[in-house]
mmCIF file as gemmi writes it, N, C-alpha and C atoms, coordinates in Angstrom:
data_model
loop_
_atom_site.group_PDB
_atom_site.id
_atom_site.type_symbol
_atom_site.label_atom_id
_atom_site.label_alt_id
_atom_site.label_comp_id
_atom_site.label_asym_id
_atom_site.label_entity_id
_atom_site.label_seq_id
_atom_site.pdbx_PDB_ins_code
_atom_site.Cartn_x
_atom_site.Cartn_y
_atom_site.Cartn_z
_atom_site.occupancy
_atom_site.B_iso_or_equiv
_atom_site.pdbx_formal_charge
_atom_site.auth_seq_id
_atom_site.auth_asym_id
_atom_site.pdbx_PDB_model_num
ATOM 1 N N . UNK Axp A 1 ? -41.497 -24.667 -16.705 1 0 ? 1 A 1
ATOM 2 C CA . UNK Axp A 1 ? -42.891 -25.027 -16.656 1 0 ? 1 A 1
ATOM 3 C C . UNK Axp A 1 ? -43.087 -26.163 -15.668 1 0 ? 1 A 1
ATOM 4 N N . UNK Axp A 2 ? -44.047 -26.273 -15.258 1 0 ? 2 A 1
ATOM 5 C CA . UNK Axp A 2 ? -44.318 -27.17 -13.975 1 0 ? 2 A 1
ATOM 6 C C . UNK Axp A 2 ? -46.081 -27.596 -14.27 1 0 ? 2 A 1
ATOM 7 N N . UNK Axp A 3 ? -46.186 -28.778 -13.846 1 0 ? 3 A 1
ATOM 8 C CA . UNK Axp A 3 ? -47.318 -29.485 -14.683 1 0 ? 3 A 1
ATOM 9 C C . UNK Axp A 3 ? -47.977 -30.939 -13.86 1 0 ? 3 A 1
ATOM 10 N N . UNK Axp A 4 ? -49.374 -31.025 -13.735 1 0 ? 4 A 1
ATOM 11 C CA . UNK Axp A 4 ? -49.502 -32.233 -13.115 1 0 ? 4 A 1
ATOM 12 C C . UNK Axp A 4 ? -50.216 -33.394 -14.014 1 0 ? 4 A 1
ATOM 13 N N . UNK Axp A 5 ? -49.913 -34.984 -14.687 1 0 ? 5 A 1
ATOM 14 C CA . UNK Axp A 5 ? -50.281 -35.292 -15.411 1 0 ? 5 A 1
ATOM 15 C C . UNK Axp A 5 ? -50.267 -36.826 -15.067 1 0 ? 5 A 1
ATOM 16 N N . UNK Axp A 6 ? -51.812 -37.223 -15.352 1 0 ? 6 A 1
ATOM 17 C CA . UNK Axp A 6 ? -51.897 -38.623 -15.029 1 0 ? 6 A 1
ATOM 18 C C . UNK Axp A 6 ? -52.886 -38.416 -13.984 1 0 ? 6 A 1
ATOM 19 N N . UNK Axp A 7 ? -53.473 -37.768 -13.932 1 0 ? 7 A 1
ATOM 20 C CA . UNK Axp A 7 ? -54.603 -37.318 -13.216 1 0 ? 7 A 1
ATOM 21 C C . UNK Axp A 7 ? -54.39 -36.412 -11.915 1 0 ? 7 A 1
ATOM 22 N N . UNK Axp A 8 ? -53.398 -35.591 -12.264 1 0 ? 8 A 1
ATOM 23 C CA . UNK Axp A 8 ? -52.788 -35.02 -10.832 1 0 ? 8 A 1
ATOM 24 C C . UNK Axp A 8 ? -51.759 -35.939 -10.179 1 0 ? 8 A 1
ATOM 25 N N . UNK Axp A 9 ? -51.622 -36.833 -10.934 1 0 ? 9 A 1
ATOM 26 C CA . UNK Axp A 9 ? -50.708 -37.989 -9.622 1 0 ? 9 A 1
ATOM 27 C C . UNK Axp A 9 ? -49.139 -37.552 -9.834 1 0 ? 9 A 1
ATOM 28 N N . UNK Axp A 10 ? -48.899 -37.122 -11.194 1 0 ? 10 A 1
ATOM 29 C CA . UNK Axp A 10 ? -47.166 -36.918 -11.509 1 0 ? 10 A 1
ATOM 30 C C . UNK Axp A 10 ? -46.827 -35.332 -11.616 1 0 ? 10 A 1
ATOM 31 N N . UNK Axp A 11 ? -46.06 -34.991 -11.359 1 0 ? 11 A 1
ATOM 32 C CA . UNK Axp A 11 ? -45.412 -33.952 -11.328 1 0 ? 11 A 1
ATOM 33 C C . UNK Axp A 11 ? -44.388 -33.774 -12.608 1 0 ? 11 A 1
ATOM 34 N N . UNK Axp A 12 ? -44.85 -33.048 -13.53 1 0 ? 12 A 1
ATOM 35 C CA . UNK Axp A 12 ? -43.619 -33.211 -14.724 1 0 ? 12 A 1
ATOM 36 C C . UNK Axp A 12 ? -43.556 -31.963 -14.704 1 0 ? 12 A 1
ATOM 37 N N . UNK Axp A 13 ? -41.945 -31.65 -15.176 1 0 ? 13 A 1
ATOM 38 C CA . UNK Axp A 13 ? -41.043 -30.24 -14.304 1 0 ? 13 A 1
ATOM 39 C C . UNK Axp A 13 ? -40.347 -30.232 -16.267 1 0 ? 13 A 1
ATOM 40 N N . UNK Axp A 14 ? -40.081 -29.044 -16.464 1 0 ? 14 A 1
ATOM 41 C CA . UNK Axp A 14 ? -38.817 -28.77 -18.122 1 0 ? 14 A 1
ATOM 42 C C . UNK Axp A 14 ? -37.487 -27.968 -16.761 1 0 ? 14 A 1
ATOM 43 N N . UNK Axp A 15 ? -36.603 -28.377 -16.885 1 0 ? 15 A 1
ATOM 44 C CA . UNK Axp A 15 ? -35.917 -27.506 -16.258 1 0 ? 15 A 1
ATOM 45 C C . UNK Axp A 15 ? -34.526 -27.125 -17.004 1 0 ? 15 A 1
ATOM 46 N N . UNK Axp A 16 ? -34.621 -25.379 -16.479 1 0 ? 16 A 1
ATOM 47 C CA . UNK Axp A 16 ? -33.409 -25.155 -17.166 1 0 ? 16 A 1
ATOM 48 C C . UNK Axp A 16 ? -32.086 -25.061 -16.729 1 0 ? 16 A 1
ATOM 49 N N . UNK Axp A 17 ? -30.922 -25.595 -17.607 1 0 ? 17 A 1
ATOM 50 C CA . UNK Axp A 17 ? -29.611 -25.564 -16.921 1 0 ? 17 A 1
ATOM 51 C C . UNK Axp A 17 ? -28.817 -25.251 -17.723 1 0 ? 17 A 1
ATOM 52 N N . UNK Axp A 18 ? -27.526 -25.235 -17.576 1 0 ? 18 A 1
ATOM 53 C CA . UNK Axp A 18 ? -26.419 -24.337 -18.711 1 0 ? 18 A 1
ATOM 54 C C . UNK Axp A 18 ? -26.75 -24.66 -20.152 1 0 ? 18 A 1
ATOM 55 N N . UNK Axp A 19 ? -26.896 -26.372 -20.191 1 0 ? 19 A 1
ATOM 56 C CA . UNK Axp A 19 ? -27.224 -26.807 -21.277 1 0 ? 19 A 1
ATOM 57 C C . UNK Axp A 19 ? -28.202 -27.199 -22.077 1 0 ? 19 A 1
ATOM 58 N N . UNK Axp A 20 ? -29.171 -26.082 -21.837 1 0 ? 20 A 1
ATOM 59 C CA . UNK Axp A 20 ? -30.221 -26.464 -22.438 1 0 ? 20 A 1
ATOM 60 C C . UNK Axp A 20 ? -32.252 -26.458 -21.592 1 0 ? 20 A 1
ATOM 61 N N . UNK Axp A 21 ? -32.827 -27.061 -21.966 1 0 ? 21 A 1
ATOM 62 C CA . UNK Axp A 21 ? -34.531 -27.183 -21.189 1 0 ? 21 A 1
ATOM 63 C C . UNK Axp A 21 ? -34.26 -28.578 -20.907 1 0 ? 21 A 1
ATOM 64 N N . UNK Axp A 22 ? -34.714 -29.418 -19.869 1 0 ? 22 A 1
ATOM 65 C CA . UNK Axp A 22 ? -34.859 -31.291 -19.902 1 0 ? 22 A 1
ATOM 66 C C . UNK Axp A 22 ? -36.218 -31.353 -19.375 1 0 ? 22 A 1
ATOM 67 N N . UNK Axp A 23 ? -36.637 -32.176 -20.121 1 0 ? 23 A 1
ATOM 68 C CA . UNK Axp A 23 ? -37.968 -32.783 -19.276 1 0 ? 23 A 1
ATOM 69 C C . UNK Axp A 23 ? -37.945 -33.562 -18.496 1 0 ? 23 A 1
ATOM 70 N N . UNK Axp A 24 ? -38.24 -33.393 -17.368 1 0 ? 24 A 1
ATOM 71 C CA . UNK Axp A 24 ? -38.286 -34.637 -15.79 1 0 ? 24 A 1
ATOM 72 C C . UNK Axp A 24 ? -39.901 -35.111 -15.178 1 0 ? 24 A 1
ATOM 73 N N . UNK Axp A 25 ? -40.059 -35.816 -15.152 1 0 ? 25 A 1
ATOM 74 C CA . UNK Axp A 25 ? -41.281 -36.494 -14.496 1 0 ? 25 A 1
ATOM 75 C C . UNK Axp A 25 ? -40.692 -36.98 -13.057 1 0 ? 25 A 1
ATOM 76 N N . UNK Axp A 26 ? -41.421 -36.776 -12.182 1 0 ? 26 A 1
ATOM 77 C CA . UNK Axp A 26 ? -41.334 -36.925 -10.976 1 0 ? 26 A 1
ATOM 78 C C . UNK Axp A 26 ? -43.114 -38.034 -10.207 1 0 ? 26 A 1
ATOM 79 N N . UNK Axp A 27 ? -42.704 -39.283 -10.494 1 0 ? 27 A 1
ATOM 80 C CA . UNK Axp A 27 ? -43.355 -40.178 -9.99 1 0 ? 27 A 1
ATOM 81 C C . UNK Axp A 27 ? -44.104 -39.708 -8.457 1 0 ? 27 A 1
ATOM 82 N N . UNK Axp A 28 ? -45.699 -40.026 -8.567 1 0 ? 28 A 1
ATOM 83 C CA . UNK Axp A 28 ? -46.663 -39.96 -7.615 1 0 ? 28 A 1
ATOM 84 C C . UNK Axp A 28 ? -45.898 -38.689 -6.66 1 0 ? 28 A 1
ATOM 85 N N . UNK Axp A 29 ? -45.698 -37.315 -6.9 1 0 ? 29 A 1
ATOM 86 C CA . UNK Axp A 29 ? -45.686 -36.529 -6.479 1 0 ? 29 A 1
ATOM 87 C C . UNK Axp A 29 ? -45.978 -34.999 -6.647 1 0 ? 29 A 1
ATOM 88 N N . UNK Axp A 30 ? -47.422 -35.159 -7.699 1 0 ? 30 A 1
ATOM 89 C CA . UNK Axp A 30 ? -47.945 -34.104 -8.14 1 0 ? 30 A 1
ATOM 90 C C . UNK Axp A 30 ? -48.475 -33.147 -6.735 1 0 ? 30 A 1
ATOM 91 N N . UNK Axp A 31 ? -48.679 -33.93 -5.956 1 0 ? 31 A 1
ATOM 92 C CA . UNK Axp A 31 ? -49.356 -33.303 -4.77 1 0 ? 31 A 1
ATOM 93 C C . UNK Axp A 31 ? -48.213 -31.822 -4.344 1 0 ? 31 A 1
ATOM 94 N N . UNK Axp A 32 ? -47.348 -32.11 -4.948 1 0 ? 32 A 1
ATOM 95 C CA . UNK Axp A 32 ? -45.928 -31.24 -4.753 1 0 ? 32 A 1
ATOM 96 C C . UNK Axp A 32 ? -45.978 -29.678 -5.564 1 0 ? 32 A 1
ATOM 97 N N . UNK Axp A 33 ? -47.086 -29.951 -6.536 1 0 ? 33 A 1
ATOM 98 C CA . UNK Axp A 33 ? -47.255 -28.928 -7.777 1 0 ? 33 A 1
ATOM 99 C C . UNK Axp A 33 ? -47.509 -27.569 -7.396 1 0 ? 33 A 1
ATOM 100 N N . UNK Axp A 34 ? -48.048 -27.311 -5.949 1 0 ? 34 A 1
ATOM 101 C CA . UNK Axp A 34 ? -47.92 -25.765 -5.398 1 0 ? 34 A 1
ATOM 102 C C . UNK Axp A 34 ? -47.044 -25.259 -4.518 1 0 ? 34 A 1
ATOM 103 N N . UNK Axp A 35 ? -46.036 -26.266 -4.297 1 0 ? 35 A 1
ATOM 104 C CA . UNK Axp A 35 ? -44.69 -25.971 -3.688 1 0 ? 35 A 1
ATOM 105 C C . UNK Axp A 35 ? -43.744 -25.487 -4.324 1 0 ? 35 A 1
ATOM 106 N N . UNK Axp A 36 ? -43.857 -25.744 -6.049 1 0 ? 36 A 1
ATOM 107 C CA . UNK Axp A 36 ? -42.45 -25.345 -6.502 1 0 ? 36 A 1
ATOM 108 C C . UNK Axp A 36 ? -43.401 -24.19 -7.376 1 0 ? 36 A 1
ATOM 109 N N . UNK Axp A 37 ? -42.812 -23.262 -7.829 1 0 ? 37 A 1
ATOM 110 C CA . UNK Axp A 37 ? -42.438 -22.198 -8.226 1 0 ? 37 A 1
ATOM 111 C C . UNK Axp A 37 ? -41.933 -22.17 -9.899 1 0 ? 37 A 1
ATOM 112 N N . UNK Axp A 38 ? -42.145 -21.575 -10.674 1 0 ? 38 A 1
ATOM 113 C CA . UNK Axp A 38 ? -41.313 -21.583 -11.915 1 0 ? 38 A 1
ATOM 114 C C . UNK Axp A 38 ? -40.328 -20.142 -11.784 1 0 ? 38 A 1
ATOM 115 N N . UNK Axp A 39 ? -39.233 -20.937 -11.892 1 0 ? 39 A 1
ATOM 116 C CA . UNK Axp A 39 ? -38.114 -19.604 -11.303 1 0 ? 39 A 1
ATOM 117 C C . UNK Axp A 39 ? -37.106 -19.86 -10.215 1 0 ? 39 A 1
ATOM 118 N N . UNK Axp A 40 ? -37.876 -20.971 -9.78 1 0 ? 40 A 1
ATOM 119 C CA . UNK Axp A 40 ? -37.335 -21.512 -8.427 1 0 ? 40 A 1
ATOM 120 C C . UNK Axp A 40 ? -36.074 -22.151 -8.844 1 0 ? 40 A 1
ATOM 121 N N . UNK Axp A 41 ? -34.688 -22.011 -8.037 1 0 ? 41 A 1
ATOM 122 C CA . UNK Axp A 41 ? -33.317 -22.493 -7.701 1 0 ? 41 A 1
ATOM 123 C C . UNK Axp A 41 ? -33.789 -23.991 -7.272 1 0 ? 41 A 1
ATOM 124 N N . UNK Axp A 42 ? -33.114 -25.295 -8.206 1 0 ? 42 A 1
ATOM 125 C CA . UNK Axp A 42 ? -33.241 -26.483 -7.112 1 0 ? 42 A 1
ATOM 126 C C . UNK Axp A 42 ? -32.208 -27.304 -7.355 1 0 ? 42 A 1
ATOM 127 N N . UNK Axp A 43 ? -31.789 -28.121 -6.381 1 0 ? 43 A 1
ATOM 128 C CA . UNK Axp A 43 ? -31.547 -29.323 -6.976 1 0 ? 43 A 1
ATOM 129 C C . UNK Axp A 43 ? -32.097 -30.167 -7.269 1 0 ? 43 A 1
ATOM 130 N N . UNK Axp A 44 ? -31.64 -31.545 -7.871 1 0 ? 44 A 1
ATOM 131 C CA . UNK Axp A 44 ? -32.403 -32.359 -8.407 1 0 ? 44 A 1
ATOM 132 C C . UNK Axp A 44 ? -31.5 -33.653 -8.607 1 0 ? 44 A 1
ATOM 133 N N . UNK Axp A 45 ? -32.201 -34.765 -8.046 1 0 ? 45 A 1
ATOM 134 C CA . UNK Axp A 45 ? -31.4 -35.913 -8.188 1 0 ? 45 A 1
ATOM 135 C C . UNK Axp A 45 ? -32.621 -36.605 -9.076 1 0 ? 45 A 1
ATOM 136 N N . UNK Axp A 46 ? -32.127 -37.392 -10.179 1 0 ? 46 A 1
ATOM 137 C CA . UNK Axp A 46 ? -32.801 -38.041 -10.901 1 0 ? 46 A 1
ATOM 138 C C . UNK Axp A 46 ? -31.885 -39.115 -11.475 1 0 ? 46 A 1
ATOM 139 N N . UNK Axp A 47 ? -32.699 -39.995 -12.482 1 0 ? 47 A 1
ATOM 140 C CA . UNK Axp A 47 ? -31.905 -40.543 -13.72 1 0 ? 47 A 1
ATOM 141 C C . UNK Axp A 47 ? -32.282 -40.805 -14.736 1 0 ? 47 A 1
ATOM 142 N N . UNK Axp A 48 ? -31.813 -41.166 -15.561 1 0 ? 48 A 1
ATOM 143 C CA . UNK Axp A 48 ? -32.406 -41.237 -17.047 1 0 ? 48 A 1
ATOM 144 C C . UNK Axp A 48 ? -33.048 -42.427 -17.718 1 0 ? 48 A 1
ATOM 145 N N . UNK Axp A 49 ? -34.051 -41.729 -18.247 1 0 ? 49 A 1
ATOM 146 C CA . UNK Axp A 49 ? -34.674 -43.245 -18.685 1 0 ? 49 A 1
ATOM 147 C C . UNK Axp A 49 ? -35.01 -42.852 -20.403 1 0 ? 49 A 1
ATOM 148 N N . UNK Axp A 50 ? -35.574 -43.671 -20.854 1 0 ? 50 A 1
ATOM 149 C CA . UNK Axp A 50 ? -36.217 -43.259 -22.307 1 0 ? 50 A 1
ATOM 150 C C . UNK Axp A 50 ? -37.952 -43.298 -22.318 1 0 ? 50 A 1
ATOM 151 N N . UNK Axp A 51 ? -38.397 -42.405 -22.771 1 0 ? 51 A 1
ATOM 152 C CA . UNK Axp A 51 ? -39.705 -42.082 -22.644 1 0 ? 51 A 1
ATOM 153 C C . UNK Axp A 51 ? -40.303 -42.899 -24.026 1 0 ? 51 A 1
ATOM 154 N N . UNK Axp A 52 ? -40.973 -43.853 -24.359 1 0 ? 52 A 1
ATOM 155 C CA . UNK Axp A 52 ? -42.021 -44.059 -24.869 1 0 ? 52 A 1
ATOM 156 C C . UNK Axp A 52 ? -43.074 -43.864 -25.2 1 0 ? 52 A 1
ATOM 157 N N . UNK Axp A 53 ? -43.833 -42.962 -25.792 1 0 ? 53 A 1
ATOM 158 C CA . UNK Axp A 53 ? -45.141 -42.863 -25.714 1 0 ? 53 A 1
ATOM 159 C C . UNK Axp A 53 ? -45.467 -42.447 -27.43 1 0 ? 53 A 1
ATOM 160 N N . UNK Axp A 54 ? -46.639 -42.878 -27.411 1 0 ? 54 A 1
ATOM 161 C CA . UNK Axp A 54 ? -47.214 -42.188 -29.044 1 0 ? 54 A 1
ATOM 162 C C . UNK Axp A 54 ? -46.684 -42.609 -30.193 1 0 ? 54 A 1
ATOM 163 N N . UNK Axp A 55 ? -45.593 -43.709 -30.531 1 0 ? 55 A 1
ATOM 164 C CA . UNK Axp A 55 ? -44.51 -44.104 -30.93 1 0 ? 55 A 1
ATOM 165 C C . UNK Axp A 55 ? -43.203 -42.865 -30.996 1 0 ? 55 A 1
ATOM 166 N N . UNK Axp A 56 ? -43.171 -42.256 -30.183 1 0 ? 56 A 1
ATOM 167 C CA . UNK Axp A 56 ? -41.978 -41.787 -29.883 1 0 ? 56 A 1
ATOM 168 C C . UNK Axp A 56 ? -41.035 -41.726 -28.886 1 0 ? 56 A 1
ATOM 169 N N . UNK Axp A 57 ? -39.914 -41.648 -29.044 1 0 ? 57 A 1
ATOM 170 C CA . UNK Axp A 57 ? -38.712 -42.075 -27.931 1 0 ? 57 A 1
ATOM 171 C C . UNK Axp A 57 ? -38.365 -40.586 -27.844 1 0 ? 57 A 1
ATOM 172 N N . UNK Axp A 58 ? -38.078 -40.412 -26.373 1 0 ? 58 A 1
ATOM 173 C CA . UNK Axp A 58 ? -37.319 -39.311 -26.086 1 0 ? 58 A 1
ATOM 174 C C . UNK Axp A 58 ? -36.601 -39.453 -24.697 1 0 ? 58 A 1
ATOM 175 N N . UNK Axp A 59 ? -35.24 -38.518 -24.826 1 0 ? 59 A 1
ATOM 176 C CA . UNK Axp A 59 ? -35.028 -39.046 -23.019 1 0 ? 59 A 1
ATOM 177 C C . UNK Axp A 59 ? -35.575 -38.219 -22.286 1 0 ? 59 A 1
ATOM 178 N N . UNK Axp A 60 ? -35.725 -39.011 -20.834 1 0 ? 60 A 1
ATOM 179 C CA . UNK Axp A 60 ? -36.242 -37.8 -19.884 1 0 ? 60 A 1
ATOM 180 C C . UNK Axp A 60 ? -35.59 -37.96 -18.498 1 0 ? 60 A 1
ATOM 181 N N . UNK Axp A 61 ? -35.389 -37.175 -17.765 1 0 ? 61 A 1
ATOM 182 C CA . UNK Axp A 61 ? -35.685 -37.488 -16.477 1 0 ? 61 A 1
ATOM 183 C C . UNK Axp A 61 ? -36.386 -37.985 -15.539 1 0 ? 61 A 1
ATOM 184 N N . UNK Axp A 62 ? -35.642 -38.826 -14.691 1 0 ? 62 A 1
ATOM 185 C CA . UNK Axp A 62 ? -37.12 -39.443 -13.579 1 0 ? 62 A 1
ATOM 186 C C . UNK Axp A 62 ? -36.468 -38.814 -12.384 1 0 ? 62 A 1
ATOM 187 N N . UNK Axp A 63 ? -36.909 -38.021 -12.134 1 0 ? 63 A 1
ATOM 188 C CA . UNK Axp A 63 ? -36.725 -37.089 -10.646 1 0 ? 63 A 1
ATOM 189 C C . UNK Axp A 63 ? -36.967 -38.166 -9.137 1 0 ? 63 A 1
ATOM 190 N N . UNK Axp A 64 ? -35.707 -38.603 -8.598 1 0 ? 64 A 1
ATOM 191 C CA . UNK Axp A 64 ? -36.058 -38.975 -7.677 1 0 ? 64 A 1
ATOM 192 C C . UNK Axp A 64 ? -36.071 -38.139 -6.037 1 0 ? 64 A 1
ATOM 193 N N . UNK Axp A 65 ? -35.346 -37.004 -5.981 1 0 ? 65 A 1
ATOM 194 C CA . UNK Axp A 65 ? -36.04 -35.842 -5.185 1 0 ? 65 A 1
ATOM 195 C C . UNK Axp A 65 ? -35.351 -34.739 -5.797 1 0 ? 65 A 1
ATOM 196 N N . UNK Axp A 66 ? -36.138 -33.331 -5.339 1 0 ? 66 A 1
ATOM 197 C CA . UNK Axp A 66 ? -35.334 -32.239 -5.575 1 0 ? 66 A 1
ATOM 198 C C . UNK Axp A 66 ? -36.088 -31.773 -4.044 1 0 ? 66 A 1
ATOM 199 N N . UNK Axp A 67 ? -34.731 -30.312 -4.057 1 0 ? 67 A 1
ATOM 200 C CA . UNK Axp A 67 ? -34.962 -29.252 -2.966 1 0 ? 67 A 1
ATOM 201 C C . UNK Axp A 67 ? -34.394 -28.08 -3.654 1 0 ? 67 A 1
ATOM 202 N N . UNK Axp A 68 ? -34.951 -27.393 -2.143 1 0 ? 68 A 1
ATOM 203 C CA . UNK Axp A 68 ? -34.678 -25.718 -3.165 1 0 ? 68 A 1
ATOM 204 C C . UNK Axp A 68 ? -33.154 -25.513 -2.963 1 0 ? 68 A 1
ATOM 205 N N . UNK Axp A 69 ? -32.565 -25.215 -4.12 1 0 ? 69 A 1
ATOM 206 C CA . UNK Axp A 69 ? -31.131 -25.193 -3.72 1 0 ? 69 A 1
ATOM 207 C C . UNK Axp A 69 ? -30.653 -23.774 -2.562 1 0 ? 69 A 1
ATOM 208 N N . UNK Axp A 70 ? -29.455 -24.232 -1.943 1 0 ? 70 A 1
ATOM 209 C CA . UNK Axp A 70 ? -28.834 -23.355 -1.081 1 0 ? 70 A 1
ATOM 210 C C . UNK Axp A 70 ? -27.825 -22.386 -1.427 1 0 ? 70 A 1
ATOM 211 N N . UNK Axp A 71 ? -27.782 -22.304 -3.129 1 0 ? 71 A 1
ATOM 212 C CA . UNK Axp A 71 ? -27.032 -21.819 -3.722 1 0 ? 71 A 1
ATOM 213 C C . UNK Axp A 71 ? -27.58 -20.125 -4.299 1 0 ? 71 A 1
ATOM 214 N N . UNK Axp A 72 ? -27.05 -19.207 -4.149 1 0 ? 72 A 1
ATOM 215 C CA . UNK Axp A 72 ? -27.732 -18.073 -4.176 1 0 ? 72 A 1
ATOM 216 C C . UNK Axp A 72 ? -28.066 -17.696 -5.611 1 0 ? 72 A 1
ATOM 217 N N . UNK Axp A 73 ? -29.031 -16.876 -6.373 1 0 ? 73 A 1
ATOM 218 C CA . UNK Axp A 73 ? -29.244 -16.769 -7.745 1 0 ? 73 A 1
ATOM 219 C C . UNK Axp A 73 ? -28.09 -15.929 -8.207 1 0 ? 73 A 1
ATOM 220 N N . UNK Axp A 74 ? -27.376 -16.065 -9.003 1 0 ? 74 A 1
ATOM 221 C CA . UNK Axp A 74 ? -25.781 -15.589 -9.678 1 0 ? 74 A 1
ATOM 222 C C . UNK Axp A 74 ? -26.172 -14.983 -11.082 1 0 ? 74 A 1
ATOM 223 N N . UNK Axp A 75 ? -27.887 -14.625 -11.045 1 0 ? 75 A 1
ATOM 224 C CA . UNK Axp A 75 ? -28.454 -13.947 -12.576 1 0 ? 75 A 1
ATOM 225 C C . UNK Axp A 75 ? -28.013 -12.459 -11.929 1 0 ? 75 A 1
């Protein structure tokens, strides 16, 4: 799922990998939200932070870039 929140300004991405769905927020780069694809191969460099909100903690990702990976789909 791919999502823009905070008034369009953030880009928050669930992405899936061997282990599981993660939620990533990707700081002031919602403008990005018709570039990616759900389905789409990427990488992704991020790091982890703990999410606060609502009184709840959760971890998330903070996406500091991704690209489309160069790695071919192996489904």
């Amino acid at each position: 799922r791919i999502a823009t929140v905070g008034g369009d300004s953030h880009l928050k991405l669930w992405l899936l990998t061997a282990g599981g769905t993660h939620e990533a927020i990707w700081w002031r780069h919602g403008h990005l939200a018709e570039e990616l694809k759900v389905g789409d191969r990427v990488d992704v460099a991020f790091t982890l932070d703990v999410n606060e909100w609502n009184g709840y903690s959760t971890v998330q990702l903070v996406v500091e870039d991704v690209r489309k990976s160069e790695i071919g789909d192996e489904r």
